[in-house]
VOPAGU-2260 file (C-alpha; in pm, 1 decimal, decimal comma):
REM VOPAGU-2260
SITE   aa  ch    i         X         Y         Z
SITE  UNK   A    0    1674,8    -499,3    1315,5
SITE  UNK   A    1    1979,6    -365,3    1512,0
SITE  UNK   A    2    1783,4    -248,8    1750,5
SITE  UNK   A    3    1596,3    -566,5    1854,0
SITE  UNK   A    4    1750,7    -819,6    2139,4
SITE  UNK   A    5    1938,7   -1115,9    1948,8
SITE  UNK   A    6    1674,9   -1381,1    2030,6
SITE  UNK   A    7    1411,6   -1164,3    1840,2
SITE  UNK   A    8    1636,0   -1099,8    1584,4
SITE  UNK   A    9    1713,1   -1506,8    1532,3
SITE  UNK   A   10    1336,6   -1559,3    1548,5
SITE  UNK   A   11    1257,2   -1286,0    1295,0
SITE  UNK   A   12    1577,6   -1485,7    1054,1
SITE  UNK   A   13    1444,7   -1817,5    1121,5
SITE  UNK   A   14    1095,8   -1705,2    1041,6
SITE  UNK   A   15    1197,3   -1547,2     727,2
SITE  UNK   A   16    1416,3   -1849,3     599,1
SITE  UNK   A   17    1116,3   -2031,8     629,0
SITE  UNK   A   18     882,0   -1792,3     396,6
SITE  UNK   A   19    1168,6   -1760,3     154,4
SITE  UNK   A   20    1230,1   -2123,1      91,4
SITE  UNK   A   21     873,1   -2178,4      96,8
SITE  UNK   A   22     782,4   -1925,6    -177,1
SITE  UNK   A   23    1163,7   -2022,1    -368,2
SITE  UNK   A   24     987,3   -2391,1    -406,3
SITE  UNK   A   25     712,7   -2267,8    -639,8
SITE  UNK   A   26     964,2   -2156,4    -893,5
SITE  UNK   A   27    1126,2   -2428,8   -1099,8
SITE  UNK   A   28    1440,5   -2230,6   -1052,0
SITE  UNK   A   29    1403,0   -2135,5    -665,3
SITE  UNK   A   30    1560,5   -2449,8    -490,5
SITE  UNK   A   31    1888,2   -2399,2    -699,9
SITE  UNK   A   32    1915,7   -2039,4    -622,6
SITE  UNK   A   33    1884,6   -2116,6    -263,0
SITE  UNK   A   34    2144,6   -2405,1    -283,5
SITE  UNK   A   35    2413,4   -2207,0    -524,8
SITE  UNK   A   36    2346,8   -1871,6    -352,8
SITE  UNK   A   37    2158,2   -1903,1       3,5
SITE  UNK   A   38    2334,9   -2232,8     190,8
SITE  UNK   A   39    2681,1   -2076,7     139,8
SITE  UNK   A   40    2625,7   -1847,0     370,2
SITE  UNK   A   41    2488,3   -2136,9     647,3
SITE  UNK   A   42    2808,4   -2344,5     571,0
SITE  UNK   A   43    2991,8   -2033,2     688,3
SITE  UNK   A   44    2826,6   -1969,1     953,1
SITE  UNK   A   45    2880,4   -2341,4    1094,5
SITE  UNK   A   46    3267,2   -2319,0    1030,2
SITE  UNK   A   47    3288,9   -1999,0    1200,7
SITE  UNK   A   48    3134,2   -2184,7    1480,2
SITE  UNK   A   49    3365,3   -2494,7    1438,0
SITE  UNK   A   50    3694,4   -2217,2    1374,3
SITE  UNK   A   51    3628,5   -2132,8    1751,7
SITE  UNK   A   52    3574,9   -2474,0    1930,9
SITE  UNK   A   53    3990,7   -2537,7    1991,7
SITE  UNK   A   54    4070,8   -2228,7    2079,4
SITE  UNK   A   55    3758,5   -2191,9    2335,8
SITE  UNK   A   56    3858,3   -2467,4    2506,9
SITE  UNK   A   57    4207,5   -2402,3    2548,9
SITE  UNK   A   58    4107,7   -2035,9    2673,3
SITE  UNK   A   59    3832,5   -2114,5    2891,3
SITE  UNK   A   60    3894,0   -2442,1    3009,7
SITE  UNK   A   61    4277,8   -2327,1    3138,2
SITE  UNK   A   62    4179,0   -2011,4    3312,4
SITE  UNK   A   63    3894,1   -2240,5    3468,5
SITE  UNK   A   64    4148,8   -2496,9    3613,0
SITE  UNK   A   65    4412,7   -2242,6    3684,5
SITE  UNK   A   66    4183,1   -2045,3    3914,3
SITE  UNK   A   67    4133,8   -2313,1    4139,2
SITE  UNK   A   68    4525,0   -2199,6    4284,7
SITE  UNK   A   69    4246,8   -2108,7    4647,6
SITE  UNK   A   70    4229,6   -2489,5    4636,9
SITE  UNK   A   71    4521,8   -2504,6    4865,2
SITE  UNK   A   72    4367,9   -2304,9    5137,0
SITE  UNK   A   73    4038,1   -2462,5    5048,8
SITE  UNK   A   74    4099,1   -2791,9    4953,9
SITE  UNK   A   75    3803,6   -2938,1    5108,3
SITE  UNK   A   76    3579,0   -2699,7    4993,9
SITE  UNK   A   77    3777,8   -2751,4    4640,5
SITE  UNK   A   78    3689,2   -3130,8    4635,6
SITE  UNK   A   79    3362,9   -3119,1    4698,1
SITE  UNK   A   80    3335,7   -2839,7    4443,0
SITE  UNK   A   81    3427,2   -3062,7    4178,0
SITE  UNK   A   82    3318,8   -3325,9    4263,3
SITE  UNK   A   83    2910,4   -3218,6    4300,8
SITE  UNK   A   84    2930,6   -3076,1    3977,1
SITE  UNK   A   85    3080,8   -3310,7    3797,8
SITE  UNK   A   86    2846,4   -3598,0    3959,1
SITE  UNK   A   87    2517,2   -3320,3    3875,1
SITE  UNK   A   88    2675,7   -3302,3    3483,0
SITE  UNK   A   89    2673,1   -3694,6    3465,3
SITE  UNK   A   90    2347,7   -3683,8    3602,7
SITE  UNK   A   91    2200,8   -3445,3    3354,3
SITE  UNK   A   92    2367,1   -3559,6    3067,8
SITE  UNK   A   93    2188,2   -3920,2    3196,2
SITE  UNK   A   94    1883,2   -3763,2    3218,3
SITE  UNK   A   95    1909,0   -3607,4    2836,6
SITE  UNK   A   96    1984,9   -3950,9    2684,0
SITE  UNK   A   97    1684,1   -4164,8    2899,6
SITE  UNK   A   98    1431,9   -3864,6    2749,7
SITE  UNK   A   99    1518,5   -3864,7    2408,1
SITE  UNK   A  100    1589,1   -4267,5    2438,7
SITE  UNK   A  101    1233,9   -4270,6    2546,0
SITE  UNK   A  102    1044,3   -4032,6    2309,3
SITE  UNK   A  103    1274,2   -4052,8    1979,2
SITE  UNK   A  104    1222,3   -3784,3    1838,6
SITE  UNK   A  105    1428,0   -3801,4    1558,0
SITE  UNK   A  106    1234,5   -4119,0    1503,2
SITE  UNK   A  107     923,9   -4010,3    1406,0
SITE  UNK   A  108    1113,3   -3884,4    1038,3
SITE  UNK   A  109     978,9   -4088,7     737,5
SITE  UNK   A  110    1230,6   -4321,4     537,1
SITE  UNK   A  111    1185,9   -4108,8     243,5
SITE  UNK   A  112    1322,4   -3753,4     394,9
SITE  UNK   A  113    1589,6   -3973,8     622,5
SITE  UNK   A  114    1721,3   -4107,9     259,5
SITE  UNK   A  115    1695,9   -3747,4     125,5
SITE  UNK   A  116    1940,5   -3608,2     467,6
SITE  UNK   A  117    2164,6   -3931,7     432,6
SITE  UNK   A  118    2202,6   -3815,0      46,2
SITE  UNK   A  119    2264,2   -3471,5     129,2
SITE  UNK   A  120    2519,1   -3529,8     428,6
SITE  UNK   A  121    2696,2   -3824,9     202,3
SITE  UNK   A  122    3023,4   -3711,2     251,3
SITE  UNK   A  123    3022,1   -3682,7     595,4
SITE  UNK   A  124    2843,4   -4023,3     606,6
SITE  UNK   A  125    3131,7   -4180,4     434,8
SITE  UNK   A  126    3365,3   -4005,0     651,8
SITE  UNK   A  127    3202,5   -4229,5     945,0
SITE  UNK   A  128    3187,9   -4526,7     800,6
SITE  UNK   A  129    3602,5   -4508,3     768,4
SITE  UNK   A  130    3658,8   -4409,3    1120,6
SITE  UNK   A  131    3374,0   -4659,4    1243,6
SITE  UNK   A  132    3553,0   -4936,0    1072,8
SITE  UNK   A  133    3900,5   -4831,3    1224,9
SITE  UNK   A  134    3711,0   -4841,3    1565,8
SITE  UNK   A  135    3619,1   -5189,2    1526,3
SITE  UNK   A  136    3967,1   -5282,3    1504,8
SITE  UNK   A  137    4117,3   -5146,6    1824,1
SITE  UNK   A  138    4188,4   -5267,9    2133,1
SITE  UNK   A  139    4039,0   -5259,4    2469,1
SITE  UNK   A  140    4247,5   -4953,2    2593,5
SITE  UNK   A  141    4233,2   -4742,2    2243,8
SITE  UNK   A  142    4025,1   -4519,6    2419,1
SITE  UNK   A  143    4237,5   -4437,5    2708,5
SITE  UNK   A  144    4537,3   -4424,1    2475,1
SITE  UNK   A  145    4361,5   -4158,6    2215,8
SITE  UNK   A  146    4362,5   -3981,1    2533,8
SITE  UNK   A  147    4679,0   -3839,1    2538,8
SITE  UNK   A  148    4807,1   -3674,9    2231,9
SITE  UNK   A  149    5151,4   -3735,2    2129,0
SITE  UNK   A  150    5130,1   -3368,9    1949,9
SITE  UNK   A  151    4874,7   -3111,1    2076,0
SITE  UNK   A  152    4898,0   -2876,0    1741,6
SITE  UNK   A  153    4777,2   -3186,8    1560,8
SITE  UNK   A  154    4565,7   -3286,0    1830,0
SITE  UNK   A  155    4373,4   -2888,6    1764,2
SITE  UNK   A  156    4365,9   -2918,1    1454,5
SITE  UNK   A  157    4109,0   -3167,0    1427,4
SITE  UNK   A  158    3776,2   -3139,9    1590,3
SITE  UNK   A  159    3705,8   -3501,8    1639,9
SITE  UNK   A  160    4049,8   -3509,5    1853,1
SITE  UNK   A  161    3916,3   -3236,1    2100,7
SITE  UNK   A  162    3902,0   -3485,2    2394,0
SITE  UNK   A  163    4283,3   -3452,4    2340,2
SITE  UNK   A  164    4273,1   -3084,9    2359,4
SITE  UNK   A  165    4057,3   -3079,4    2628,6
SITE  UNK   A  166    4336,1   -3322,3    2838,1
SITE  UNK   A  167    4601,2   -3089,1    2762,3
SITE  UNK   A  168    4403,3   -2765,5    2868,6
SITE  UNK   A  169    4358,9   -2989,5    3212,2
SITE  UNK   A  170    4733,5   -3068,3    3237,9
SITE  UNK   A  171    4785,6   -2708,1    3159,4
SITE  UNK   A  172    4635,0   -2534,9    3427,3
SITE  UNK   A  173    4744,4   -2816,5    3666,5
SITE  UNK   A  174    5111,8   -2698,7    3551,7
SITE  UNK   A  175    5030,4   -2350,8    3651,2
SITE  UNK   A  176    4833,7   -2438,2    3981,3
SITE  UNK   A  177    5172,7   -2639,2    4068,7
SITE  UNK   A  178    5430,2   -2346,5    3953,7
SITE  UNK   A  179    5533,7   -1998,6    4184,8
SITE  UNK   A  180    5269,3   -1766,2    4149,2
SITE  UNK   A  181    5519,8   -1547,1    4070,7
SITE  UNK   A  182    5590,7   -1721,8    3755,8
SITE  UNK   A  183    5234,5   -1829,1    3681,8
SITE  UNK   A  184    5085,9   -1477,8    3699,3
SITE  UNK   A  185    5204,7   -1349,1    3376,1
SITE  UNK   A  186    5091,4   -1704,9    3193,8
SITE  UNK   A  187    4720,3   -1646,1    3357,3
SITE  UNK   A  188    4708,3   -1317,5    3233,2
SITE  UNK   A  189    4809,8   -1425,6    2899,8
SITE  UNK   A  190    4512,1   -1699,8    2901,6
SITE  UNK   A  191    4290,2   -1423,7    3060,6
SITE  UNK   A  192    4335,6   -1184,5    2783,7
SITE  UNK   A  193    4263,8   -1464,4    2537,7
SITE  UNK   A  194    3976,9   -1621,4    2698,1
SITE  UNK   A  195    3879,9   -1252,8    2663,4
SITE  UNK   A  196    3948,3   -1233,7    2249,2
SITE  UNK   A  197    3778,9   -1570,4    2221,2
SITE  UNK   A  198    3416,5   -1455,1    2410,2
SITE  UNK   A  199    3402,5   -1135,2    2191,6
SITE  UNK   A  200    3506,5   -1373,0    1851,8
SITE  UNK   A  201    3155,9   -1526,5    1962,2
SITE  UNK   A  202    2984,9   -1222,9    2041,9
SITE  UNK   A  203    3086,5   -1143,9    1695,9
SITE  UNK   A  204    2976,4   -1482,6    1540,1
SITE  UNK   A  205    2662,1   -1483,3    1702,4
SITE  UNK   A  206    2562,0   -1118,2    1524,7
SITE  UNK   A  207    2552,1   -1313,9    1229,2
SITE  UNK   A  208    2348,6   -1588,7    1374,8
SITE  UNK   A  209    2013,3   -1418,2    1227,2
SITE  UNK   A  210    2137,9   -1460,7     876,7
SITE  UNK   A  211    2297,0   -1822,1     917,7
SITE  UNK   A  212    2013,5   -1931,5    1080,9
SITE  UNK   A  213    1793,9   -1794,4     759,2
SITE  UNK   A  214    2011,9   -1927,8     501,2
SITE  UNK   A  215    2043,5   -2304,3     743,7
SITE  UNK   A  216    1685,5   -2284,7     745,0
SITE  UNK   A  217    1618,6   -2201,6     362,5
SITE  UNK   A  218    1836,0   -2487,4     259,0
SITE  UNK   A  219    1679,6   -2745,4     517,8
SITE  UNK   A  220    1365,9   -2672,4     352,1
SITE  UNK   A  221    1442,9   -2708,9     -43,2
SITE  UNK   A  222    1674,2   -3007,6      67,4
SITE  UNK   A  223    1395,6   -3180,8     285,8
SITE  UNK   A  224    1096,5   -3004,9     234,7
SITE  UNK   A  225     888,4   -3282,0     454,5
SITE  UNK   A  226     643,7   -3179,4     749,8
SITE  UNK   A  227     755,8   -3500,3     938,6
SITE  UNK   A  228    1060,8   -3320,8     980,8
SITE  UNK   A  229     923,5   -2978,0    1189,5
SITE  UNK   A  230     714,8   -3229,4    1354,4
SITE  UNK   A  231    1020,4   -3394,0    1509,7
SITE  UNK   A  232    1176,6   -3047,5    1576,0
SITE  UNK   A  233     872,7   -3011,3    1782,5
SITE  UNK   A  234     913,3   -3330,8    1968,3
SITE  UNK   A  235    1336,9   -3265,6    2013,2
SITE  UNK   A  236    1242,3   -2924,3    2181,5
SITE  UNK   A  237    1004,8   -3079,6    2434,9
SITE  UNK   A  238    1224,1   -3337,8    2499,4
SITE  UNK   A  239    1492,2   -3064,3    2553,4
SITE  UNK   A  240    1239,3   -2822,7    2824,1
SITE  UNK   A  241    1117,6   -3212,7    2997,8
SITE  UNK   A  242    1497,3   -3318,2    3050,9
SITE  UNK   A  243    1572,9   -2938,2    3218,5
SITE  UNK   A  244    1229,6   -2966,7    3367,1
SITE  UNK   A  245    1409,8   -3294,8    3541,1
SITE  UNK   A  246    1687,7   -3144,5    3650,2
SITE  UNK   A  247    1587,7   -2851,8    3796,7
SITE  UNK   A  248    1336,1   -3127,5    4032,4
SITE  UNK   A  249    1697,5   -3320,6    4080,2
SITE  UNK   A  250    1796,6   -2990,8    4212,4
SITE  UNK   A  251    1533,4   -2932,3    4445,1
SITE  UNK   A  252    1545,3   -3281,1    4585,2
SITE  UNK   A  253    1955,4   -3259,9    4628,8
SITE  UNK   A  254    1864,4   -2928,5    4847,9
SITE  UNK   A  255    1558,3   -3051,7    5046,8
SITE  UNK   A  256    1769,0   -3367,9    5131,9
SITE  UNK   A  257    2081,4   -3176,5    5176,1
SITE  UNK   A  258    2016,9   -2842,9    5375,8
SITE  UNK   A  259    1677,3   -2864,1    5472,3
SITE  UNK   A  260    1565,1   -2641,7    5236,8
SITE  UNK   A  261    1183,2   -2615,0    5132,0
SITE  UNK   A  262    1124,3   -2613,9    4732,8
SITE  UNK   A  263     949,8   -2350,0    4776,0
SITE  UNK   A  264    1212,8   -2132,8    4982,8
SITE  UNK   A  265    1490,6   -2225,4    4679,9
SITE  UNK   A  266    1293,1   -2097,0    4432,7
SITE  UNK   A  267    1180,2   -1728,7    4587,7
SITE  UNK   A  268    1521,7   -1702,1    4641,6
SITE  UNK   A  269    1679,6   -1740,0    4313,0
SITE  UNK   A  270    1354,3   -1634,6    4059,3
SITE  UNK   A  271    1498,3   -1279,8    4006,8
SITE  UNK   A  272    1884,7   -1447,7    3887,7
SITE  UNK   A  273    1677,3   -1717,9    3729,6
SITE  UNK   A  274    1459,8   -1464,8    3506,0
SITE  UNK   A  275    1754,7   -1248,8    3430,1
SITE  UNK   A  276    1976,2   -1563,0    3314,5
SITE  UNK   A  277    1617,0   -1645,2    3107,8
SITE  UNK   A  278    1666,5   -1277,5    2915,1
SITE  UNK   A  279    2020,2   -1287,0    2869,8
SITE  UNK   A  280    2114,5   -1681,1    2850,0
SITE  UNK   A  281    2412,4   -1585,7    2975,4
SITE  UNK   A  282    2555,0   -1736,4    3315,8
SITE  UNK   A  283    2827,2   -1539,2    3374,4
SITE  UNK   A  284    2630,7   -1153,9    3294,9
SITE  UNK   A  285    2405,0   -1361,3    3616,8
SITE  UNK   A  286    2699,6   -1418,0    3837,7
SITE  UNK   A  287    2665,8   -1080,5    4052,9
SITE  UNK   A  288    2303,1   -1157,6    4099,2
SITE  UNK   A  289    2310,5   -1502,5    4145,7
SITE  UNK   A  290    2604,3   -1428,0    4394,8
SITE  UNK   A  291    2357,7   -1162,4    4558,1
SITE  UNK   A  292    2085,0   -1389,2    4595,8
SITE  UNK   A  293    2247,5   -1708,0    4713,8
SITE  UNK   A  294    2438,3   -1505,6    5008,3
SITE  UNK   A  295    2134,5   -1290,1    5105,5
SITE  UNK   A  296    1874,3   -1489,9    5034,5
SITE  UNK   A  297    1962,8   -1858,9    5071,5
SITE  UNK   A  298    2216,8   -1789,9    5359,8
SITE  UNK   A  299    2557,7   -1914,4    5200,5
SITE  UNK   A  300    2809,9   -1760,3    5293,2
SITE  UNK   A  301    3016,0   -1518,4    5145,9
SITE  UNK   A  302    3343,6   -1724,1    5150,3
SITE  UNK   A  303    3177,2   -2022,5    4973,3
SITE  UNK   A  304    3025,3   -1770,8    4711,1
SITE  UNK   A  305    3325,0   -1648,2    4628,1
SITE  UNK   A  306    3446,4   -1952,7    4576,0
SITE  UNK   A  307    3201,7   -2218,0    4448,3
SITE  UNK   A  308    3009,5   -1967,4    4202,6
SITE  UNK   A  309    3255,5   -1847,2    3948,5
SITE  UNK   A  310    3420,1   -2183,8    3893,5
SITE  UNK   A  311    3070,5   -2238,9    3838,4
SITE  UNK   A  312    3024,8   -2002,9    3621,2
SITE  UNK   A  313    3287,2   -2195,5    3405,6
SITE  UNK   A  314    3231,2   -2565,1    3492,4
SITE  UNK   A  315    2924,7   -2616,7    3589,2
SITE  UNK   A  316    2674,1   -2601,0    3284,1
SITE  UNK   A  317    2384,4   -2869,7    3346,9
SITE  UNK   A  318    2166,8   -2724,8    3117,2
SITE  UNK   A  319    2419,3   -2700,3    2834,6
SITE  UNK   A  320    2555,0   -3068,9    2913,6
SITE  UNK   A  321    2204,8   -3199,6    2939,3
SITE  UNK   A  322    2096,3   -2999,3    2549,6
SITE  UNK   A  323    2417,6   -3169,4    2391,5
SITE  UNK   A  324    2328,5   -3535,4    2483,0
SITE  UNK   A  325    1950,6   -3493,7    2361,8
SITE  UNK   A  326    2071,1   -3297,7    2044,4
SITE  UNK   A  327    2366,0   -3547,7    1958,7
SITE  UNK   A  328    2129,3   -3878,9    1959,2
SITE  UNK   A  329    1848,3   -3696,1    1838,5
SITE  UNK   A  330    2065,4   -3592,4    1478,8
SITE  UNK   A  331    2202,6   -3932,6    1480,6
SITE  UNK   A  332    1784,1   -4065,8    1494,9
SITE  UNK   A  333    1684,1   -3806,9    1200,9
SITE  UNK   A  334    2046,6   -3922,2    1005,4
SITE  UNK   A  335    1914,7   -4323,3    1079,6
SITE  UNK   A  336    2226,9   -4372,6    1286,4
SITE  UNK   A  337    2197,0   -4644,8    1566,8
SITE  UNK   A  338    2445,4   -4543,9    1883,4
SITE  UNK   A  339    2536,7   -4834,6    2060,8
SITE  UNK   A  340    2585,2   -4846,3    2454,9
SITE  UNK   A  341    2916,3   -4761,9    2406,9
SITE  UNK   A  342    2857,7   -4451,7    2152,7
SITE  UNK   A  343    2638,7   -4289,9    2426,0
SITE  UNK   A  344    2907,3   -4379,9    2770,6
SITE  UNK   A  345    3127,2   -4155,1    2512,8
SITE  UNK   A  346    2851,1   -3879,2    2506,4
SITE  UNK   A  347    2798,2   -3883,1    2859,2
SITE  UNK   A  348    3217,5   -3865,8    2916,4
SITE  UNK   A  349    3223,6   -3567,1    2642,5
SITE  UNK   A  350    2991,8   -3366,3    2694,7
SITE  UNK   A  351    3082,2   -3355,0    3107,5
SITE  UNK   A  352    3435,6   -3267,4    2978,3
SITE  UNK   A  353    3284,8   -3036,0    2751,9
SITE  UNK   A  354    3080,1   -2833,0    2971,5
SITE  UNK   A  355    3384,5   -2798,4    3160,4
SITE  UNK   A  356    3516,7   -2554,2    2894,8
SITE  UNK   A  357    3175,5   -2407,8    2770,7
SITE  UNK   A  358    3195,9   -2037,1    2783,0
SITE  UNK   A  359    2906,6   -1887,2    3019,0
SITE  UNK   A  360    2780,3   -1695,4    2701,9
SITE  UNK   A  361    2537,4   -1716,3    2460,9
SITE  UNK   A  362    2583,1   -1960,9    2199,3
SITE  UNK   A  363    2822,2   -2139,2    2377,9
SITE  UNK   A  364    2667,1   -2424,3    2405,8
SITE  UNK   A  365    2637,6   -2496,0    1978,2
SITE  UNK   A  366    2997,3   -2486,1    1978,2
SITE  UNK   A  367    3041,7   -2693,8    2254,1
SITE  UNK   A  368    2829,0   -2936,7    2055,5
SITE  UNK   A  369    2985,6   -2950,7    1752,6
SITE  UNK   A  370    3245,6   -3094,9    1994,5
SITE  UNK   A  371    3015,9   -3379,0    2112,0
SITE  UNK   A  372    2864,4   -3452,0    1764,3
SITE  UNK   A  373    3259,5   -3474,8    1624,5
SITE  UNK   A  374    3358,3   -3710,8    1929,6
SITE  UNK   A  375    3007,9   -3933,4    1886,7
SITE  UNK   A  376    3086,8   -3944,1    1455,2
SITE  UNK   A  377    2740,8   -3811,4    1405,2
SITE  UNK   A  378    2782,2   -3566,8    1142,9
SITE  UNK   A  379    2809,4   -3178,5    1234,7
SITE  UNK   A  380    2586,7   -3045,8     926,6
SITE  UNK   A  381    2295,8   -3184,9    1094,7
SITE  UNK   A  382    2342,8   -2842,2    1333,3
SITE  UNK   A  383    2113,3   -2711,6    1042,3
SITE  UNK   A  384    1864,7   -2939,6    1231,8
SITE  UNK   A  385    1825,7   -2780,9    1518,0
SITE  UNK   A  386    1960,3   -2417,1    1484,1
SITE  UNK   A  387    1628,7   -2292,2    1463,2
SITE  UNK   A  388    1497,8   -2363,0    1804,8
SITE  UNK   A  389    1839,9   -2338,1    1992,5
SITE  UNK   A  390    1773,8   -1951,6    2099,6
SITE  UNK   A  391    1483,6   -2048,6    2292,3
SITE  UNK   A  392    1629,0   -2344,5    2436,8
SITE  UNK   A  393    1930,9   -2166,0    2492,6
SITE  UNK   A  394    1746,7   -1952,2    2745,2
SITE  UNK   A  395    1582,4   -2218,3    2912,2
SITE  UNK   A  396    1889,2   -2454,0    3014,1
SITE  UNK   A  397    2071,5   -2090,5    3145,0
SITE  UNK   A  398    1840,2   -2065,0    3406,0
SITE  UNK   A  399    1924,8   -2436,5    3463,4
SITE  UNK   A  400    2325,0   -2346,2    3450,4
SITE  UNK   A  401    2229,6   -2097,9    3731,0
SITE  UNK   A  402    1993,6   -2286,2    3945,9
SITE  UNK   A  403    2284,4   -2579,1    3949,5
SITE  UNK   A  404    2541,4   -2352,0    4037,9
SITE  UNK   A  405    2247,0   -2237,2    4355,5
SITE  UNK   A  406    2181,8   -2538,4    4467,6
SITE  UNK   A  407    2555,4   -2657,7    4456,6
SITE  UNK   A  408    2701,4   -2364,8    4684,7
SITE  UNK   A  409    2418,8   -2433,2    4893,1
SITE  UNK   A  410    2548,8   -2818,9    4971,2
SITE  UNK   A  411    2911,6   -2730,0    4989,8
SITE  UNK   A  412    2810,2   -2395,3    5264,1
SITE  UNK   A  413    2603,7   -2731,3    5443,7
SITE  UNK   A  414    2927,5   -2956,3    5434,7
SITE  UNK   A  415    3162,6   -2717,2    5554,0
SITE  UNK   A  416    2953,1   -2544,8    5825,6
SITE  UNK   A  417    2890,2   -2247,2    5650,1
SITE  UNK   A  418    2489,9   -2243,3    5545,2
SITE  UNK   A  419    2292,5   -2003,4    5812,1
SITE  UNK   A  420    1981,3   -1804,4    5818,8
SITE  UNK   A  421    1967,4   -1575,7    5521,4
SITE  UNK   A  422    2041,6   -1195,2    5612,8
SITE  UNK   A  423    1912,3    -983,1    5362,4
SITE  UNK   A  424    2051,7    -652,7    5300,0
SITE  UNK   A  425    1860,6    -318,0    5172,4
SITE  UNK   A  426    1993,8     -83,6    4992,7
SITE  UNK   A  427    1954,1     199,5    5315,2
SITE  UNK   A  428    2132,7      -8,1    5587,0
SITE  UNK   A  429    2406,0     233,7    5619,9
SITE  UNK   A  430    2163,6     555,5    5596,2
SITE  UNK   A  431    2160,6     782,2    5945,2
SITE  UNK   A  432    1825,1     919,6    5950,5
């Protein structure tokens, strides 16, 4: 098992859930066993995935912003930065919510196994209902005011309050952009070393991932043993690989219209950093290729690489922004929840913010959500929902992550006179014969 690559391994745990709960069932004592003895371990597995939300955003999301100190000597180049990916995020996360507004996919679930997840998930529903009703009675500028926290250990230690966090990480690294370098260094390296801890705490959560995802997938099937329900899992995943699909033409278009630069010609260029980001869902394990490629292959130039891609790297995760918005409204379809206008403006602002602070790793992006789901009051246990496919899908909006952070180096090189005729270089340049 060891020896096979994670998303085989998640596959092979999924897979098996499935045959175990399915051959549990025929027993009159199976469906107990599996809720007493099997779902304990999924519940785990989903806290240790909520246990690391605060501090990844704190860790990520500073070092992010406090790398930006070049911003001064770049502060055009800085601007526009920001600004394209944080207008490409809104646009994705757009994009997710008209799809899975469209196609519903949670919608296709039959009264009877919606009643049976609602009875399940009753404490969480309840929990709703209370905040929902507290909601009603604020005022206009609530929002804006919930903002700021007034006390950011209280603000962490509640998931729902992690737009809160996420404005204090901001102010944070703003503080350290403003302060002597001298002075900030030793704070960066601090936040460095942590954001460090913090990726290896997930590489560590994720090598249980096979086992949470059997024991999620067991209990989803004694609890709601419906067809209806893999159906809609069907119908969320191609809603998921349509919305990237999307994108990745928004992409092209933004290029073609921007630099002049042929479809075609975008895509030679970036297929190898595209197919490794595919194996390894991983932007940042990409980053040396995709800076290779984009340089030698798509002309940018080295100063914008340097640059644009790594805060890239950190920021700019299309893919991962676009997954949240289609998984959040898609659990709130299969839970019968009905998410006003307003419910999904606050999707679109949290999961841009969000993606912000996602971690260019694998199974970044399922923490990240829990942050979404939390902010939205959809209730987190229906991760159980989708765990199963997220591997897959995982792998598919990284190459998405990477194409965006392509395509927006490419624009900023064009606005700042620094796009030219790519230059590749072989490995035997330097070689006297």
């Amino acid at each position: 098992m060891r020896k096979l690559e994670l998303h085989w391994q998640i596959l092979l745990g999924m897979l098996a859930g499935v045959l175990f709960a399915l051959a549990m069932v025929q027993f009159e004592w199976g469906p107990k066993f599996i809720s007493d003895w099997i779902k304990p371990f999924g519940n785990i597995f989903i806290n240790s995935l909520k246990l690391i939300a605060v501090p990844l955003i704190l860790g990520s999301l500073i070092k992010g912003v406090s790398d930006l100190k070049d911003i001064s000597k770049l502060s055009q180049m800085g601007g526009r930065t920001i600004a394209i990916y944080i207008g490409t995020t809104v646009i994705a996360v757009s994009i997710g919510l008209g799809v899975v507004n469209i196609v519903k996919p949670g919608g296709s679930i039959t009264e009877q196994t919606r009643t049976e997840l609602v009875e399940n998930y009753r404490g969480d529903a309840d929990a709703i209902k209370t905040k929902a009703e507290k909601q009603k009675e604020a005022g206009p500028l609530q929002a804006l005011e919930d903002l700021v926290p007034s006390n950011i250990f209280k603000a962490a230690s509640d998931n729902g309050n992690m737009l809160q966090v996420i404005f204090f990480a901001i102010f944070f690294g703003i503080g350290l952009i403003l302060i002597p370098e001298e002075q900030a260094t030793p704070v960066k390296k601090f936040f460095d070393g942590f954001n460090e801890v913090i990726l290896k705490l997930i590489d560590l959560i994720m090598l249980a991932a096979p086992y949470g995802v059997f024991a999620l997938l067991a209990a989803l099937i004694v609890e709601s043993p419906s067809m209806d329900l893999f159906k809609a899992l069907a119908w969320y995943a191609f809603c998921v690989v349509l919305g990237l699909t999307l994108m990745l033409g928004v992409y092209l278009v933004l290029v073609w219209v921007f630099t002049k630069t042929s479809p075609s010609k975008f895509m030679k260029g970036m297929s190898p950093a595209q197919l490794l980001a595919f194996s390894t869902s991983s932007s940042a394990a990409t980053l040396p290729v995709t800076m290779e490629r984009v340089e030698e292959h798509l002309g940018v130039d080295e100063e914008v690489t340097s640059f644009v891609l790594p805060i890239g790297a950190t920021i700019n995760m299309d893919g991962t922004s676009l997954y949240q918005a289609i998984a959040a409204v898609f659990i709130a379809q299969a839970f019968g929840m009905d998410l006003s206008l307003s419910a999904q403006l606050g999707i679109i602002v949290t999961a841009t913010l969000a993606s912000i602070g996602s971690a260019a790793v694998p199974g970044a992006g399922m923490v990240m959500l829990v942050i979404v789901l939390a902010q939205a009051g959809i209730p987190e246990a229906g991760l159980a929902l989708i765990f199963a496919v997220d591997r897959p899908l995982d792998m598919c909006r990284t190459v998405i992550n990477v194409s965006g952070d392509a395509s927006v180096s490419m624009m900023v090189a064009k606005s700042v006179d620094k796009l030219h005729e790519p230059k590749v270089k072989n490995w035997d340049d330097n070689y006297k014969k």
